[in-house]
Structures are given as structure tokens and as C-alpha cells.
Phi, psi and omega in degrees: 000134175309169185268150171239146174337090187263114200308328173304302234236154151233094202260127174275104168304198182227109170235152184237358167257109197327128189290157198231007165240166187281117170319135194119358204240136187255155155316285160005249165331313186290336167293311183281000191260328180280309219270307179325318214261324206280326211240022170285151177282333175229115216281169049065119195280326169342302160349274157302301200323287168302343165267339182271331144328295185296260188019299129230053160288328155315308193285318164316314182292328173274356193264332172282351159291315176312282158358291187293329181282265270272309145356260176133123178322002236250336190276355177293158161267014197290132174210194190252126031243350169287127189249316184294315161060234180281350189288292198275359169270337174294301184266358159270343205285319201265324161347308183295314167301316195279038150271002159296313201292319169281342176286316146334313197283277202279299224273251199334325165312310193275335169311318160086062188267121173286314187251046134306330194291340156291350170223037180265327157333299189275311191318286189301323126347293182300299168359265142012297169309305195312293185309323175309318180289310163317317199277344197250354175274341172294313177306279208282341163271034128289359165096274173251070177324355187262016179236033207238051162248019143287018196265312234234145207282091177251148240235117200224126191302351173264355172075003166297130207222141158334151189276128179253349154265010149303103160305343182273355148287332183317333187294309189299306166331293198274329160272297190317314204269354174279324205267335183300302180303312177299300174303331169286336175274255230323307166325275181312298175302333162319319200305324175288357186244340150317309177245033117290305168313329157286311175323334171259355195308139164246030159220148184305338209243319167293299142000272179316273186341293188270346179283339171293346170272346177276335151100020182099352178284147168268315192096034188274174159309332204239339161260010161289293174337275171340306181292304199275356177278324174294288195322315179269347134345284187289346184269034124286315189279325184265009160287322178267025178256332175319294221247356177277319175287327161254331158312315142335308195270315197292332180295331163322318187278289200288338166281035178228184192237056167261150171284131181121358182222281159016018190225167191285318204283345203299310179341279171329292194312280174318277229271010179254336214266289179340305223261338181297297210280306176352272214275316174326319192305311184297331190299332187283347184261298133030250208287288153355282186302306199299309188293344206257302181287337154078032183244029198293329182245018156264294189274101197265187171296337174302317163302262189349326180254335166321299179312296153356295172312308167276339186289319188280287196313300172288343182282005172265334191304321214292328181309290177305319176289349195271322195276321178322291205311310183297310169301307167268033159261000207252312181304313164346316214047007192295102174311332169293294167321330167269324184318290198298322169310314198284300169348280179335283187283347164249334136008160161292347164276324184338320173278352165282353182291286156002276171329281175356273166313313184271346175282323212245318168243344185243357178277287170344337178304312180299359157294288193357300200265133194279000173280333189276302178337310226242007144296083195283016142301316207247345167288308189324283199273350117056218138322330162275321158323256180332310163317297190272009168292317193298315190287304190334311215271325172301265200339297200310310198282353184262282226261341188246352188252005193246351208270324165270011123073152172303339190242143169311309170311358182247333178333139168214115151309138157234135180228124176310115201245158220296322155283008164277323150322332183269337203249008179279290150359290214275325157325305145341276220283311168279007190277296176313293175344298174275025198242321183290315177301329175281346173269316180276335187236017164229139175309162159245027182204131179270147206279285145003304172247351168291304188307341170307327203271347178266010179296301179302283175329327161310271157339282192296323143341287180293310185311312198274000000 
């Protein structure tokens, strides 16, 4: 096994895989340049700026929840025949993003893609967040959200057990055993870089703090051993949950027989369109954090135009299921399905369709060309540009496939009403929130696996 960093010593591994940092770079430096955004003495005025925003956009999401409990869902725009409305376009919509992370993470891992290790840290973070955010619309749209250990199989004197063909418990299973793995693989990678920060903490209460989260590492041999054994463990284990946890959620849809959800393809079809919005996310988080921090040669072009590179590839699988989705309802000949295809585009919904379609497939086409790949303006709006094709395309498949019904007399229109917008918001804002709070006071680049690449950056250095 190669030698690993040992905080006494600076032992040069043996890697056979090309660096992914700008040459010139020390174990040192790659420590004092990471450690630095965590153990400055004075935060970023940027900084405050941006957490007292998310902060309240947060605060906006608790006080409508505050609201929605006192209340009732009734302040929702959800009606018959639409029931579900934003609670399920909101929660497959933040699920998704949060598959980049795991996929960067566990999938690039076993792969043995070096340049994941600059941007695997936030990803698995933005994870972490994403599933939080996700998690509170099945809750609140339940009404009374203080019940919701009915869910869940507990041994109770009336013998009563979850509907266990309900996908949506299948939903609680699944995300809940996604959201565990994921914080324990996240977790476990923290640690050696946890405890550098305690070896540098300049307050006593910083000291404490991470040396209790660091668990006691030293940076031995056997606990190198250790680490890497677990660590590549959970990344086995948290690989088939990439494809397991959204296939899960297309089944809310596809075991049912309203037309437009009723197909075999929505699995595949969920998990390219999750891993599409997935990696938009990071770019958009990405390209901020690298220009602010001043991480332009840990996150480099390279990173950026890979991700790019994936970003072009699921937007043709998301393409090709858009074109699928159309071709057999048209081949079925099942008049409902074409009814519901034509609806879409032409519909009283047609401009979300649209929208859809011009976000999702045709602005991404300009990845093609490698001057736009390696623009970080222009990945930047992007990337955003796809975050809001991805809710849109949730809006189109919830709504346009539920306003209309086999029967006319079931028909209805919907429209989102200002708490469903505030509390879609105040997730946003709180999704930042921890996200700002997790950049200031955890690296956002592991420290840990950066130092592998520099033995390489050396090499390559000397070479060039």
C-alpha cells in the first residue's frame, strides 16, 4: 500500500495516477491554503452577507410551516384532481440534486477518477442538505407531521403496520437508509482533516471541538489501514443506493395508472434526470466557492469541463427519455396517452413544456463546443439554466399528468399559491444556510486526499 501523510513526517507516496492540482504545490501549502478558509481569525464580510440572506429565506420557510401546522394544507394550492401539486415536484426535484454527491463520491471512487478529490467534500455535503430539504415536504404534507413514526414498522398494541405496497413507504426506507450512508461516508472522510484542524485550532473551544470529532486520530499506519478500508467499504455500499433511491421515488409515479406515469422507462429515466440536476448543482456551487476562495488551482479547468462533460451526457439519456416518453405513447396507440402527450404540448400547461424543453435540451447543446465547456460564465448560467429545467420538468410530469384525468368531469386547473412558493424559497435559503455554515467551519476541499496528488503535481512539475 502506498505511504500516507503522516502529520511528523513528509513521506512521498508512490501514485501512478496524474495530478489533478497546478504544480508547485507542498504537502504544506496544500494544508495552509485549505485550513486557512476554516481557522481565519476574521470571516469574509461575503460571507455574512450570504448567510443573512439564506437565513431569511429560512426563517420565511419556518414561519409558513408555522403557519401550514396551525392552519392546515388547505393554504397549499393542492386540490382534486391535482393532490400532490409542489410537496412531490419539491421532493423528487431536491433528491435529485442530491445523487452528484454520491455519485463523485462512492461511483468516481471505485472508478478511480483523481479528479473528483477537489470536489468531493461539498458535493457530499450538498447531499447531506439536498435529502434534508427533500425530507420535510412528505412530512408537511401530511398534515400533522408529528405522526409521522406511522410510517415507520413500530411495534405498537393494535398490531398495526405500514401499507407496505405504498410506494411512498417504500420512499421512507429509501431515502432515510440514503441519507445515513451518505452522512456516515461523509463523515469518515472528514476525519483526517478534522484532525488537522485540531493540531492547528488557535482557541481552546476549537481544540476541543475537532479534536472530539476527530476521534482520536493520530495519522498511524493502522489507522491509515483502517480508514481506507472502511472508507472504500461505504463507497460500494453507497453505489447501488445512486440508482436505488431514485428508482424508488419514480415508483410514486410508475405503479400507478394515471397517464404520463404508468411506464416502465421513468426508473432509468429518474436516476440520468437526478445524476443531470445532481452535477448542475455542484457547478453552480462549484464556480462561487473556487472565484471567492481563490481555489482556482485545487478546483481547476479541468474539473469544470469534466463535470461539463457529464452535464452534456445526461442531458442526451434525459433527451432520448423525453423522445422515448413521446414515441410509445404515440406506438400504445392507448388514447389516453396520446391525449396527455398532446395536452403537454399544447395544453394550458404548453409553456412549461416548452420551458422544459428549451432548459433541459436545447440550451446544454453548447457543451458541445469546448470554448463554452472551459467558460466559467457561461458554465455558470448553465448550470442554472438546467436547475430550473429539472423542477420545471417535475411541474410538467406532476401536473399536466394529474389536471386532466380519464374523465372530463374530473378535470381541474392548478396553480401554486404564494406559500407554496415561499416555502419552495425558504428551503432554497435553507439548503444555503448550511451550506455556508459547512464552508466556514469544515474544509470544503479534503485536505487529506489532496496531498496524494502532490507527489504527482511534482513529478509533472519537473517534467514540464
Amino acid at each position: 500500500m502506498a505511504e500516507r501523510y503522516d502529520y511528523a513526517h513528509e513521506d512521498v507516496g508512490i501514485h501512478t495516477t496524474p495530478a489533478v492540482i497546478e504544480p508547485g504545490h507542498t504537502f504544506g501549502t496544500v494544508t495552509d491554503k485549505i485550513s486557512s478558509i476554516v481557522l481565519r481569525k476574521r470571516t469574509p464580510i461575503g460571507w455574512w452577507i450570504g448567510l443573512a440572506l439564506s437565513f431569511m429565506l429560512a426563517n420565511m420557510m419556518f414561519g409558513t410551516v408555522v403557519y401550514l401546522v396551525l392552519t392546515g394544507i388547505g393554504i397549499w394550492g393542492n386540490n382534486q384532481p391535482v393532490g400532490w401539486a409542489f410537496d412531490i415536484i419539491n421532493f423528487v426535484w431536491w433528491i435529485g440534486i442530491g445523487h452528484a454527491g454520491t455519485l463523485i463520491s462512492a461511483i468516481l471512487l471505485l472508478l478511480r477518477q483523481t479528479w473528483r478529490t477537489s470536489i468531493n467534500r461539498f458535493a457530499e455535503a450538498m447531499t447531506l442538505f439536498a435529502v434534508m430539504c427533500a425530507g420535510l415536504f412528505p412530512l408537511l404534507h401530511m398534515g400533522r407531521p408529528w405522526f409521522f413514526y406511522w410510517l415507520l414498522p413500530y411495534p405498537n398494541t393494535m398490531t398495526l403496520w405500514p401499507q407496505f405496497r405504498s410506494p411512498l413507504v417504500w420512499d421512507v426506507f429509501a431515502v432515510f437508509t440514503y441519507f445515513t450512508v451518505s452522512l456516515v461516508f461523509w463523515y469518515i472522510g472528514l476525519i483526517p482533516d478534522l484532525a488537522t484542524l485540531r493540531d492547528r485550532a488557535r482557541t481552546k473551544f476549537a481544540w476541543f471541538a475537532y479534536g472530539v470529532l476527530s476521534m482520536g486520530w493520530r495519522g498511524g499506519s493502522r489507522h491509515w489501514r483502517h480508514y481506507e478500508t472502511v472508507y472504500l467499504l461505504l463507497a460500494g455500499l453507497a453505489t447501488p443506493l445512486v440508482v436505488s433511491v431514485h428508482t424508488v421515488v419514480s415508483f410514486d409515479f410508475a405503479v400507478s395508472i394515471v397517464p404520463g406515469w404508468h411506464s416502465t422507462i421513468f426508473p432509468p429515466y429518474f436516476v440520468a434526470g437526478a445524476i443531470y440536476s445532481g452535477f448542475a448543482m455542484v457547478i453552480t456551487l462549484a464556480i462561487p466557492i473556487r472565484a471567492v476562495y481563490g481555489l482556482e488551482d485545487f478546483i481547476t479547468m479541468r474539473h469544470l469541463e469534466n463535470m461539463a462533460k457529464i452535464l452534456l451526457a445526461t442531458c442526451l439519456m434525459v433527451t432520448y427519455s423525453y423522445l422515448a416518453e413521446i414515441f410509445f405513447a404515440w406506438y400504445s396507440g392507448d388514447k389516453f396517452e396520446q391525449f396527455m402527450e398532446l395536452n403537454r404540448m399544447t395544453g394550458p400547461y404548453a409553456f412549461m413544456f416548452w420551458l422544459l424543453v428549451t432548459c433541459n435540451i436545447l440550451v446544454p447543446q453548447a457543451l458541445w463546443l469546448q470554448r463554452v465547456r472551459r467558460s466559467v460564465p457561461l458554465l455558470f448560467v448553465i448550470s442554472l439554466v438546467v436547475n430550473v429545467g429539472m423542477w420545471t420538468e417535475r411541474y410538467v410530469i406532476v401536473v399536466t399528468s394529474l389536471h386532466r384525468d380519464f374523465m372530463p368531469s374530473a378535470w381541474g386547473m392548478y396553480s401554486g399559491t404564494w406559500w407554496d412558493y415561499a416555502t419552495l424559497l425558504g428551503t432554497i435559503g435553507l439548503f444555503l444556510f448550511l451550506f455556508f455554515l459547512f464552508i466556514r467551519f469544515l474544509p470544503a476541499i479534503s485536505m487529506a486526499e489532496m496531498r496524494e496528488l502532490v507527489p504527482e503535481a511534482r513529478v509533472r512539475e519537473a517534467e514540464g
